[in-house]
N, C-alpha and C positions, 0 to 999 in steps of 0.2 A: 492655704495652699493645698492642694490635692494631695492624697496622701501617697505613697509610692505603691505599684503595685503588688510588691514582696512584703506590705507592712501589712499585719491584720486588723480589722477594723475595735474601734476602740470598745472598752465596754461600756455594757448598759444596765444599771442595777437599779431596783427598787428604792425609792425612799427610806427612809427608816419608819418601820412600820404599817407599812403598806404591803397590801398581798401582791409577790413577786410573778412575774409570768417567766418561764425557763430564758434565762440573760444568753447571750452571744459574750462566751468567755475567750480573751486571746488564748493563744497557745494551751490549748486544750487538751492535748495529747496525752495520754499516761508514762508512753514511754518516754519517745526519745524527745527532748525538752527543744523549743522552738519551731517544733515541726508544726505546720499550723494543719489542724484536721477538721474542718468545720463538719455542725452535725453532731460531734462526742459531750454528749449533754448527762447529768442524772444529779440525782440530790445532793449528792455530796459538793459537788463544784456549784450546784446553786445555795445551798448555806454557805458555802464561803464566799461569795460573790455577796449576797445579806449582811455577813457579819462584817465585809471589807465596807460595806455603806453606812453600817447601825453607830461607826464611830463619831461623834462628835469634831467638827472642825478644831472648836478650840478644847483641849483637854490638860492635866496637871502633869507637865514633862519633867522626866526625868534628867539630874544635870549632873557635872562631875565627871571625872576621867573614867569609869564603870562605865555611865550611862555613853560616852561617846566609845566607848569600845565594843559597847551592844550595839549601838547605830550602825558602824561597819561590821560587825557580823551577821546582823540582820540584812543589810543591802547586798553581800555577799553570797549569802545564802535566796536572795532573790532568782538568783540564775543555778541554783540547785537542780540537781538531773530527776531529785522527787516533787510533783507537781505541789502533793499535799505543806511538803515542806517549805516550796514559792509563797503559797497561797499563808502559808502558817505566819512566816518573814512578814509579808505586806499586811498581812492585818495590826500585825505588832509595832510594827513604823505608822499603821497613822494611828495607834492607838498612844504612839510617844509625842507625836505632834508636831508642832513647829520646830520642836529641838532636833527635827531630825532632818530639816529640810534643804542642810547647807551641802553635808553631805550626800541627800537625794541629787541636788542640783550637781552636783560634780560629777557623781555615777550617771546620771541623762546625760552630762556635757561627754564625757569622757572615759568611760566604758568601753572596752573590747568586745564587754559580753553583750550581741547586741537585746538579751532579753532582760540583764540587769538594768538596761540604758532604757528599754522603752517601760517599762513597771516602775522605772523611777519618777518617771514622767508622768506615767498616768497618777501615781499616787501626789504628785507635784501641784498638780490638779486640784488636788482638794484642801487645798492648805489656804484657807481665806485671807482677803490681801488688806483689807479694812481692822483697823483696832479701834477698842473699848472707847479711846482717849481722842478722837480724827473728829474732827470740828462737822455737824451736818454736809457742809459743802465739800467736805474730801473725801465722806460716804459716798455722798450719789454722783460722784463723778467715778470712785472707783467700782459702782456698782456698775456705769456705762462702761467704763471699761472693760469689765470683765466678760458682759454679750458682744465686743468688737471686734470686729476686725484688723488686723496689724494697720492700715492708712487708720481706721475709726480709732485706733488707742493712741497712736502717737497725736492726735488733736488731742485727746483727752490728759496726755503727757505735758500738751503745752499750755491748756486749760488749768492743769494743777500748779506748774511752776508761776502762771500769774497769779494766783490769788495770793488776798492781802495779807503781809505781816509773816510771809514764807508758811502759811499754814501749807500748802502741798509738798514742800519740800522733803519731808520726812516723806511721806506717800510716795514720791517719784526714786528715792530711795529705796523703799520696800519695795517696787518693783524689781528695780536693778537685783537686790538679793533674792525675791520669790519668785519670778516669773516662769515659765520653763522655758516659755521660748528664747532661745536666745538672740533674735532681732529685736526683740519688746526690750529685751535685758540690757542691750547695747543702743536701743534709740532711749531710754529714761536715764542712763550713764552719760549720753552723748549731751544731751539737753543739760543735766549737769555739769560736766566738764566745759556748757559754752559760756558758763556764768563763773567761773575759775580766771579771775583777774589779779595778780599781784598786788595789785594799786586798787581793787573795789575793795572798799570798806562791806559793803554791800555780801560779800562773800564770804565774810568771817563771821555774821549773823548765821548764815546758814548751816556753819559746821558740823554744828551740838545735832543738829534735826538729819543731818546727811549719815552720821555716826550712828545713830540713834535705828535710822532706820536701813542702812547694811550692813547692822549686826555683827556677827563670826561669818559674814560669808565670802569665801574663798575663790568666789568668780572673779576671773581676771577685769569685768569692768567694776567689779567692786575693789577691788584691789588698787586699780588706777585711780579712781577717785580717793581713794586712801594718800597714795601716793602724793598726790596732786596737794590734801590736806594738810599731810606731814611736811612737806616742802616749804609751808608757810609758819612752822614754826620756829620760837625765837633760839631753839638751842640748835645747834652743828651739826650736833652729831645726829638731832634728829631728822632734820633738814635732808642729811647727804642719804640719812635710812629712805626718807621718802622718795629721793632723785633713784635711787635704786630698785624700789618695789613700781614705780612707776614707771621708768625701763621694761623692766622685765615682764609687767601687765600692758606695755602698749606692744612689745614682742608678740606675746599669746593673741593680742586681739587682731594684731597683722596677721597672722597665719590664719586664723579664723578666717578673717576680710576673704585672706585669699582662694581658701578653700573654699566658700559659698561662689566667689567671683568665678572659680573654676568650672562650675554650672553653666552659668550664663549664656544663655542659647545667644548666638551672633549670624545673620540673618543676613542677606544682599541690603549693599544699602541702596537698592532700588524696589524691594520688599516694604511696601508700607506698614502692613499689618505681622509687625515682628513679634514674636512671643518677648513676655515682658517678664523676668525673674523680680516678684516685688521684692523675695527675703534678698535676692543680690545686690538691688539698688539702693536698697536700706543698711546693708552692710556697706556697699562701699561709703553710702555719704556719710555716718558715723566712724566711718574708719578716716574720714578727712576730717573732720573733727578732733578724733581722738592724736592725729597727727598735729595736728595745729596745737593740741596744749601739749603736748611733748614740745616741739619748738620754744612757746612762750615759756615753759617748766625751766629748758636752756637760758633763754635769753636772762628770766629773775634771776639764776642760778649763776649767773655772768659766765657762764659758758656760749659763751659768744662761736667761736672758732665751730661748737660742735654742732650749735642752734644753727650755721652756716650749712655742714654739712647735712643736717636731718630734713632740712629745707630742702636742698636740693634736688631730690627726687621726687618729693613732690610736685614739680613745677617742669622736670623732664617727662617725669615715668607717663602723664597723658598721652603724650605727643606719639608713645609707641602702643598706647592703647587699641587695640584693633578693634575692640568692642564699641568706640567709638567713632563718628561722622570725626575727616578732618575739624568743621566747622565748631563743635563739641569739643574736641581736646584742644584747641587751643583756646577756645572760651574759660577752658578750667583753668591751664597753662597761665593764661593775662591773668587769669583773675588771681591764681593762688600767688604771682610774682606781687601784682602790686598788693597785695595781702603782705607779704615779705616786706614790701618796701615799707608798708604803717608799722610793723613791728621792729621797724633799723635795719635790717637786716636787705639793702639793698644789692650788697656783692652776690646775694642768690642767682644774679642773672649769668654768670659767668657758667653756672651749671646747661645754661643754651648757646653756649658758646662752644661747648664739644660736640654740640649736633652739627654736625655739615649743611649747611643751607639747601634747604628743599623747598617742595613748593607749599608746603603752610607758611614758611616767611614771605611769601609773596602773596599767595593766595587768602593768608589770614592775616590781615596786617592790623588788627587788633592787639594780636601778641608782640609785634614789632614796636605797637604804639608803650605796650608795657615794658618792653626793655629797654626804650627810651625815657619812658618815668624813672626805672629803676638806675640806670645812668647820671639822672638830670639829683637824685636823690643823693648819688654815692658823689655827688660833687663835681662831676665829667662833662658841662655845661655841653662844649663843645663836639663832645660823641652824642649827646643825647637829642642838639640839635639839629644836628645832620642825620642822624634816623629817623627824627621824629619828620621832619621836612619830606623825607623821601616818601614815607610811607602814608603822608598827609595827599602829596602833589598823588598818590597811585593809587590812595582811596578817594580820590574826588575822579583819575582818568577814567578808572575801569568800574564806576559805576555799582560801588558797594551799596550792601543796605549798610546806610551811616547811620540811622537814628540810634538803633544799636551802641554804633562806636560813643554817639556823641556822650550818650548818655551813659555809659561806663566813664568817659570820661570827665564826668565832672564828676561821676563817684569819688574816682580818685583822687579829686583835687586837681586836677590839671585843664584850670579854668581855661587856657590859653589855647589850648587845644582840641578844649571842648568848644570854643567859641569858630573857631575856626569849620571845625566839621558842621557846628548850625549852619554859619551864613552859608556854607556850601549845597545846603538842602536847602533852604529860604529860597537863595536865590536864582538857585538854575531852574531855567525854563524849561528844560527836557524834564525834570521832574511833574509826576501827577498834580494834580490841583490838592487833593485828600492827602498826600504825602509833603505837601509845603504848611497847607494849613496845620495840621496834627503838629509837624516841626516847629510853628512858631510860635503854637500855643505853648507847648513844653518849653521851647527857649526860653519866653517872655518868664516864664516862671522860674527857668535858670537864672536868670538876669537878673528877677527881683533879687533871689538869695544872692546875689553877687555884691548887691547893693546897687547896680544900676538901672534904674529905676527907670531915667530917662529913656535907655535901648529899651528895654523890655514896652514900655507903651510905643513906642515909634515899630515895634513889629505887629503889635496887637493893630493896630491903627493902620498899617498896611495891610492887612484881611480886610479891614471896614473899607479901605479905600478903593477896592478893585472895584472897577467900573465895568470892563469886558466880563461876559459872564457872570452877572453880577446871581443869576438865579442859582448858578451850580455850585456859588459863593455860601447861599444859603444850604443848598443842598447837603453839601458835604457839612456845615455845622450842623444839621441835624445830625446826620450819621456818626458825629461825633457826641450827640449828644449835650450842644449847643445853639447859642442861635446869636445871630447878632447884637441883641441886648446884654446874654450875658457877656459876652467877647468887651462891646463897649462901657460895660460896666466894670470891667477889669481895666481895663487901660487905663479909666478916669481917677479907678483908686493907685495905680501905678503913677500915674500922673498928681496924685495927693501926697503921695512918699517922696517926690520932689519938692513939692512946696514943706514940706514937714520937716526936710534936713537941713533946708535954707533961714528954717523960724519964720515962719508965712504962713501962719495961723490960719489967716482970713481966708486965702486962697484953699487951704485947707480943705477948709470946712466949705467951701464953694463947689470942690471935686469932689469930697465925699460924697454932699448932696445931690451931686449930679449922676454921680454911679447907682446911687439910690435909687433914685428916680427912673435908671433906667434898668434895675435890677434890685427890687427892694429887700429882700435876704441876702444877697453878696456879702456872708459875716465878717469878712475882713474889714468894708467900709462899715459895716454897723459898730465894730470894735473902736473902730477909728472913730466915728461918730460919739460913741459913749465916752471916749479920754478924750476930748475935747479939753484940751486946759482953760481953755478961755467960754466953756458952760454956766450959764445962768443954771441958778436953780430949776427955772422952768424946759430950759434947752435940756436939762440933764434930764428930767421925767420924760417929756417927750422923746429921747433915746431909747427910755429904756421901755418905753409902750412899743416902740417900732421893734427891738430885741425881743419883748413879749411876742408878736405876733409874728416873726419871722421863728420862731421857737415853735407856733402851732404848726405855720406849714411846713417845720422839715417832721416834725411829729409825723402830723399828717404822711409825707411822703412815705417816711416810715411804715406806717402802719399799711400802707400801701404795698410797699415792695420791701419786704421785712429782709430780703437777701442781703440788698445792697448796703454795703459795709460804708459806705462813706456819707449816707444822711446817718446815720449814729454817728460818725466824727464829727460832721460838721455842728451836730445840735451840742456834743461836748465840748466841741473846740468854742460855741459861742458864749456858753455859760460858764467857761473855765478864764474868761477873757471878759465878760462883763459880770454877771450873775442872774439867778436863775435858782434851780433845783439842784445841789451839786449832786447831792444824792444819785441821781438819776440820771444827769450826764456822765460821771465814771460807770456807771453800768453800763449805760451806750460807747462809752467809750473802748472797755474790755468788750463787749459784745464786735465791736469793730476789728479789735484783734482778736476775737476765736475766727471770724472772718478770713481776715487776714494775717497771718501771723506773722511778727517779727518787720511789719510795714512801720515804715522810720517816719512816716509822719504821723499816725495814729500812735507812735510810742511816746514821739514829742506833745501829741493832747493828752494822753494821759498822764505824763511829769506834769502839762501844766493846772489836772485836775487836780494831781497830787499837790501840787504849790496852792491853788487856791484855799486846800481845806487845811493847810499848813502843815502839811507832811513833809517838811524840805529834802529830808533826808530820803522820802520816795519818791520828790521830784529826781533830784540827781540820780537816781537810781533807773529808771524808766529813761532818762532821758540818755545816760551813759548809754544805756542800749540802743536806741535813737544814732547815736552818733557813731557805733560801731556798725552800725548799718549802713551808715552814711557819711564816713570821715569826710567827706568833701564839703558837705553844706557847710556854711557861714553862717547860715540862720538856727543851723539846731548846736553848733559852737557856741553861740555868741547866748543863747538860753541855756545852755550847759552850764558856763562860765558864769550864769546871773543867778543860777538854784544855788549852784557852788555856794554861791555870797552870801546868800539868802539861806541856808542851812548854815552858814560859819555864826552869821546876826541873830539866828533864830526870825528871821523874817523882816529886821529892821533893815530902812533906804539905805 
């Protein structure tokens, strides 16, 4: 971010060792202390500026109630009215080292004095974030980190938390406690707090490493994570310490949230090019984060009543957000309600029931459709139907974009209604040609997860069948990045998952072949094609030569367009389902999620990489997340439910 223009420019000192040129020292002045006097230069302030560099990152600290009573006198004396005596303080803090940096970080957060605040910081700076004991690959991610940018570290944050066997864990930790910024500090908290499940086993492996690396530090999202840890254990009285320190650290991190939010330049919403606060928008989504395990903290803690109220406002307070587009606060608004409703907690809607009807209930009826989830949840069949109908029949009159709706709604599980909003885009002719096709491709593959296999090819099969316009037919699957083969290569393997649920082998293997034929890599038919129950020794090699070679071409593609994130799924998804290289499909696999992060079907290839090399326990792991992204599939459920089994047998049918 730009620095402010009352801030003085940071300094710049010689290596250790190296012959110095006259540095640009802050706060320069002899006298009066923060006055910034650029230009007041001579040897004395450039050996100190030398001896503040000659120090060693990692050096032998000082411990003990002395040595913490010298840290704050030294930080203290940082904003001293004698320059010599500033400069005398900061040599001595990094010559204490890491021991000194919990209280650095408090004086940056929290200082009046603003030249104790900014000298904390810069000396913050130099406190290296990599240890002796960090496995090569949590080196050179946190050396990327360290040249990034706030968007370039937080990849680098989600980079760490995938790797294998929780080796980043610790590492995203020691962010939380060293960072200075405190956005960096609050998105590597955030990321931790989103893997804080009562019920993951998954999350009690990672303690020892979360502990290990936020230390003695005092930051409130260190704190909270504390909080969140001690809540999980088996005595009471430690239990209600952690519901307590973790109150009181999601307190601090709300006033934070709100202070940066209070920045936030807000712009006509007919201003396209609005100035964009990145540390704003990164505070507020970690502060919905940090809100969300508060709730879940409630709900394990069976404070149900209060998990009620904490929820509340956040599924209101959007709706008054001015910083946002109506169309934007109620997107949060649905979305944070039915979020409520996967966690029990569907009486949350009652908190939009003291807003007087305005025109986002009408205008947004996305959020209408969530309060009727949230209704149909709490048991109220009948209120939930009569919303839902209303606001179904007023997004089909006035011409909504529904793709949107439809597909929120089968997020949430609300097949009935998602199927409703499809056929309403399929089948009206007032809609584009490119806006029916796009819809029925995505249906068809709602459908599959549905288990209705039968719909989903009879829509695919009406693309193939339009005879008017047959050229614009094509046109638009290009631009979709299709074409009529793959389309009819889908339907046949759609039309195989019929004959396959009926026990009609033969027919099977008839549709497989035929999808083949007319889309020879389609992995889903090659998969099918390889568990052929009824394979000959020789039917079985011949699979797996066609699996060989459909592996070169997405290689191939690959290698071609190295962006795209979905030929690395597809090559791990076919090797994690037949065999191959496993090695080298879970690296495409993870390569697919630095991609995309937290995409629920590249989460589900990699549980199924993990299950093929017999990691059961990092199948259900990868996959849990999977289906927290996606509580509504049936398909990433019902693979949940099979790891589950398969880590309880250690892999046995």
């Amino acid at each position: 971010m730009p620095r402010p223009v009352d801030t003085p420019p940071p300094r710049s000192v010689a290596a250790p060792g190296a012959r110095a040129s006259t540095p640009a020292i802050p706060f320069q002045a002899l006298g009066d202390r923060g006055r910034w006097q650029p230009g007041v230069t001579g040897p004395l302030l450039l050996a100190a500026a030398v001896a503040l560099a000659a120090f060693p990152g990692r050096v032998a600290c000082a411990t003990g109630p002395q040595a913490n009573a010298t840290v704050a006198e030294l930080i203290a004396r940082l904003g001293a009215e004698d320059f010599h005596d500033r400069e005398s303080a900061a040599a001595s803090l990094r010559a204490i080292g890491p021991a000194a940096i919990d209280d650095l970080l408090a004086a940056a957060e929290t200082s009046d004095d603003l030249e104790v605040s900014l000298r904390a910081r810069w000396l913050v700076d130099t406190i290296p974030l990599d240890m002796p004991h960090d496995p090569p690959a949590v080196v050179n991610l946190l050396s990327t980190y360290k040249k990034g940018k706030l968007t370039d570290r937080i990849v680098v944050l989600q980079r760490l938390i995938q790797l294998d066997d929780d080796a980043g864990i610790e590492a995203v930790a020691r962010i939380v406690r060293l960072d200075r910024s405190t956005s960096c500090s609050r998105a590597a908290a955030a990321l931790l707090a989103r893997e804080w499940y009562p019920d993951d086993p998954g999350f009690g492996g990672m303690i020892p490493r979360i502990r290990t690396g936020l230390g003695a530090s005092s930051r409130p999202t260190a704190a909270l994570l504390r909080g969140l840890i001690d809540a999980l254990a088996p005595d009471a009285a430690r239990r209600q310490l952690g519901l307590d320190a973790a109150a009181a650290a999601h307190a601090a991190l709300a006033r934070s949230a709100e202070a940066v939010a209070g920045r936030r330049v807000v712009a006509a919403d007919d201003v396209e090019d609005r100035p964009v606060d990145l540390e704003a928008g990164t505070s507020e989504e970690t502060q919905r984060i940090f809100d969300r395990a508060r709730v879940r903290l409630l709900v394990a803690a069976g404070r149900r009543d209060e998990a009620i109220a904490a929820a509340g406002p956040l599924v209101s307070t959007p709706l008054a957000d001015r910083g946002l587009t109506p169309q934007r606060a109620a997107m949060h608004a649905a979305d944070t309600l039915a979020w409520c409703v996967e966690q029990g907690l569907p009486e949350v809607v009652d908190a939009l029931k003291a807003i007087p009807p305005a025109p986002w209930l009408r205008d947004q009826p996305l959020l209408g459709l969530a309060m009727a989830h949230a209704e149909r949840a709490r048991g109220r069949a009948e209120i939930a139907t009569t919303l839902a109908e209303q606001t179904l029949e007023a997004i089909i009159a006035a011409g909504h974009d529904r793709l949107p709706i439809a597909t929120r709604l089968a997020r949430w599980g609300c097949a009935d209604w998602a199927t409703r909003v499809y056929d309403s885009i399929v089948d009206d002719p007032g809609q584009s040609l490119v806006e029916r096709i796009f819809a029925a491709i995505l249906y068809s593959e709602f459908l599959h997860d549905q288990g209705r296999d039968g719909d989903a090819a009879r829509r695919l099969g009406e693309i193939l069948e339009r005879r008017d316009g047959q050229t614009d037919v094509d046109d638009v699957l290009r631009r979709l990045s299709r074409d009529q083969r793959t389309v009819r290569s889908r339907k046949l393997y759609f039309e195989s998952c019929v004959a396959d649920a009926r026990g009609d082998t033969a027919e099977r293997r008839r549709l497989v072949e035929e999808s083949l034929a007319s889309q020879g890599k389609d992995v889903d038919s090659l998969i099918a094609l390889y568990r052929l129950t009824d394979n000959t020794p020789a039917q079985l090699a011949e699979a797996v030569e066609r699996v060989e070679e459909a592996l070169r071409q997405i290689d191939n593609e690959i290698q071609a367009t190295p962006d795209d994130a979905n030929g690395y799924n597809e090559y791990a998804w076919l090797v994690s389902n037949t065999e191959g290289d496993l090695e080298k499909a879970t690296r495409y696999s993870r390569i697919s999620l630095d991609k995309s992060f937290d995409n629920s079907s590249y989460l589900d290839t990699l549980a199924h990489c993990r299950a093929a090399g017999g990691d059961y326990d990092g199948a259900v792991r990868w996959q849990t997340r999977a289906q927290r992204q996606e509580p509504g599939s049936l398909t990433i459920r019902r693979n949940l439910d099979r790891f589950r089994r398969m880590a309880t047998t250690r892999g046995a049918p």
